[in-house]
N, C-alpha and C positions, 0 to 999 in steps of 0.2 A: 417508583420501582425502576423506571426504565434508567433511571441514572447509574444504574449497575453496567451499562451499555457503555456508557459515556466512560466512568471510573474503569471498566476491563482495557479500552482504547487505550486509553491514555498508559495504562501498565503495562502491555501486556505489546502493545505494537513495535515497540523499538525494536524485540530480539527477531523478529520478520525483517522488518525494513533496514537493516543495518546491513542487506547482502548488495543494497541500491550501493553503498559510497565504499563498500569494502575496496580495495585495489585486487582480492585475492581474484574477485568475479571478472575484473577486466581480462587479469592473466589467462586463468581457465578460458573465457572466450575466443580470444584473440590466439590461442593458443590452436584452438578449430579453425581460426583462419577471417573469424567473425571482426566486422573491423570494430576499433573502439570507440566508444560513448555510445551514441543513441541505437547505430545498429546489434548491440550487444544488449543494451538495456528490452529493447525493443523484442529481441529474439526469447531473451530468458525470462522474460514475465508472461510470454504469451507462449511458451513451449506448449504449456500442459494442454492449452486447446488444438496441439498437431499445427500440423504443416497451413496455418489458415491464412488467408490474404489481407492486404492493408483495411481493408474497410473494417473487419472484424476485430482488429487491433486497434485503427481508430475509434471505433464503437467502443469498444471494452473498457479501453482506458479513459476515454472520453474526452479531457482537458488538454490532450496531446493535439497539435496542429496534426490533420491527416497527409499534409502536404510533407510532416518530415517521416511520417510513418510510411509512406510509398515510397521514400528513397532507400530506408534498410529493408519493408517486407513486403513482398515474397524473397527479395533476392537473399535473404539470411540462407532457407530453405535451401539453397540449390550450395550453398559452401557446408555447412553442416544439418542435419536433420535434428527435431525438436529431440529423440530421443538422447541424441549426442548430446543438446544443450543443455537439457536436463540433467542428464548425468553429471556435466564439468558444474551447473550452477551446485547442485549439491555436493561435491567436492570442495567448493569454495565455500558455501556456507561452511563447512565443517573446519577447513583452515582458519578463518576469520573467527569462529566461536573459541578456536585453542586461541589462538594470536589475541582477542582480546580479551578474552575471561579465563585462560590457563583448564590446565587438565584436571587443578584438583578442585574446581568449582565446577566444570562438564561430569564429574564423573560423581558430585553429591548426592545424596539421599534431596534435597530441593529438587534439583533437576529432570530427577526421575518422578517424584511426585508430582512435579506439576507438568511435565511430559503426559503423564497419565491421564491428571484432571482434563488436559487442557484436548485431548481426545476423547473424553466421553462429553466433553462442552457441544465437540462437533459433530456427535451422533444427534443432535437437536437439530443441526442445519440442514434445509431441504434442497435441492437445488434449481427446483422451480423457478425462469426467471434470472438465475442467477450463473450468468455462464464464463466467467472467468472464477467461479467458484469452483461450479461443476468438473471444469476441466480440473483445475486441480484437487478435485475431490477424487476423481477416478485412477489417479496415479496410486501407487501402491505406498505403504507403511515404512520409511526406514525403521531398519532397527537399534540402533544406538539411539538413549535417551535424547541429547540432545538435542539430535535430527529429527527424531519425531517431534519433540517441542517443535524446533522450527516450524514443521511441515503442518502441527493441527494449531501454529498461530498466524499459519500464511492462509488455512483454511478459514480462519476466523475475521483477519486480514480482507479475504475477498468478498466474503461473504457478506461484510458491512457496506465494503466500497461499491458491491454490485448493487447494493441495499439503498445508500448514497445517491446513484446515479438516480434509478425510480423517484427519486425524493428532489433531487434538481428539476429532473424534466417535468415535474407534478407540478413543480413552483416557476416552470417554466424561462427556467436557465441553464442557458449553452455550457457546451466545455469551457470556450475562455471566458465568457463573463462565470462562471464557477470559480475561475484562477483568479482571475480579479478581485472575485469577492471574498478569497483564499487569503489573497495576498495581504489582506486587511486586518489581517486577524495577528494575532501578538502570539508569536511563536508558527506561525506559518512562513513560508517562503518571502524572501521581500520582492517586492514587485516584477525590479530587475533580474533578479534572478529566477525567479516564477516565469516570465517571458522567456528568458534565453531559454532555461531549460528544457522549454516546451518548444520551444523554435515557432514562437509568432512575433511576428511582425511590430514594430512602434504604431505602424496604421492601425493593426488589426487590433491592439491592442487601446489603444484610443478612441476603436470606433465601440469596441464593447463596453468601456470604460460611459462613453455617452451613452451607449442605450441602457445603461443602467442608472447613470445619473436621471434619464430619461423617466424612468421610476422611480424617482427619488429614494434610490437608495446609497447609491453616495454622490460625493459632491462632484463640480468639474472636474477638481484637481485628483479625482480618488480616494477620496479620506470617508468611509463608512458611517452614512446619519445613522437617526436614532431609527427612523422607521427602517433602514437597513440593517439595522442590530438587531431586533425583533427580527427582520425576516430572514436573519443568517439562523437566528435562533430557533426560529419553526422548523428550518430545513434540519439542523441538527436535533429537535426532538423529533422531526418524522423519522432522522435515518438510525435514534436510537429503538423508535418501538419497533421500525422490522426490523433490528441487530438482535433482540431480544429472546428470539426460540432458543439459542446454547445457551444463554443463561437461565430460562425458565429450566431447562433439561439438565443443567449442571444442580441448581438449587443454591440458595443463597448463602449457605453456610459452605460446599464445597467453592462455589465462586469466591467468596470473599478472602479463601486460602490462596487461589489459584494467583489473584492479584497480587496477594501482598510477597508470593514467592517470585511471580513475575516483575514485580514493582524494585525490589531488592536487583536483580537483574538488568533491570533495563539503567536503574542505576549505575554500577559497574559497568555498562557498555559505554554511559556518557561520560564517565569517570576514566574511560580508556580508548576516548578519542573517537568511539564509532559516528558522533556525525561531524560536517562540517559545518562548525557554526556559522562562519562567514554568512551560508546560502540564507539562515533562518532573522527573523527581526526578534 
């Protein structure tokens, strides 16, 4: 059952995450004054929980070095306030949904129905626990369909990743040995670019790199054994059973619509460029 968890991810997450590589979101940012790449990434994923400080940003995100999230936050805060980032990040979602998928697939009968589904999914989500959820649970509704998609698959988005972390720290691994054991994975980020992105170190990444070989779960060089396949694999059936309340709450017959409408979509995003392949193996 729980693999409806796993199957909704893999559908349903591209039309969220396509606001990370958009160009529209730099513009909008930088356009407040926010400077580009991490201090703008760093402001507009963490708007919805207010004006809060580097630690809470390093916590939330988890697999971000805190060292680079104290050089953009608090100070985003003091050039534009979270309500202003918010506003420009959903202006840019909306640009970047025309730009790649056109107005007469935004304004479909799909669209709108799985806008719908895909908020009563998140009427199942609690947000106990779960506080880069939460925060963007308490923002309010856009009302054009495909803003609302967005917004209840950035709800469902956090809601697993917050789900995620409980599911790391249970199995007893850091943010970067998470990246690490990310980076291993075929269709994840590759190693180097998993690194840069997150702005850690060749040490720091070597030294996570041993205390995981350390448990054999990969080898010196970083190549993923078998007991580390297994235990990537427990972590991802942990973070599928607690992903599971919107889809018990959706039901399996509207779930299984909401994918295959989602799935047709995130298609069309790949088919129009939304990620860089370079970053992915």
């Amino acid at each position: 059952m729980t693999k409806i968890a796993r199957q909704a991810k893999a559908a349903l997450e591209l039309f969220h995450s396509m606001i990370y590589f958009a160009p529209e979101a730099e513009d909008r940012f930088t356009s407040l004054g926010l400077k580009p790449g991490r201090m703008s990434y760093y402001a507009g994923r963490s708007a919805a929980m207010g004006p809060v400080g580097p630690g809470v940003v390093a916590a939330t995100f988890y697999n971000f070095n805190p060292v680079s999230v104290a050089k953009s936050i608090p100070a985003a805060w003091d050039i534009a306030s979270p309500t202003q980032v918010l506003e420009a990040r959903l202006d840019a979602v909306d640009a970047a949904l025309h730009r790649l998928l056109g107005d007469e697939v935004l304004a479909s009968d799909d669209v709108a129905e799985a806008a719908e589904l895909a908020r009563v999914a998140t009427d199942g989500c609690l947000p106990e626990g779960k506080p880069l959820y939460a925060g963007h649970a308490d923002l309010d509704w856009p009302e054009m369909p495909h803003l609302k998609l967005w917004h209840a698959l950035t709800l469902l988005r956090e809601f697993r990743g917050d789900g995620h972390i409980a599911a790391l720290q249970d199995a007893g691994i850091s943010g970067i040995q998470s990246l690490v054991l990310h980076s291993t994975m075929r269709g994840g980020f590759t190693p180097e670019a998993a690194r840069t992105l997150r702005e850690w170190s060749e040490q720091e990444w070597a030294e996570a790199t041993e205390q995981l070989a350390a448990r054999s779960l990969v080898t010196a060089d970083g190549e993923l054994t078998d007991a580390g396949k297994d235990f990537r694999e427990a972590i991802e059936v942990r973070t599928d059973e607690i992903a599971m309340p919107p889809w018990q709450h959706l039901g399996e017959e509207r779930t299984a619509s909401l994918i295959g409408k989602g799935g047709k979509l995130s298609k069309a995003l790949v088919e129009a460029g939304a990620l860089p392949m370079n970053l992915f193996s």
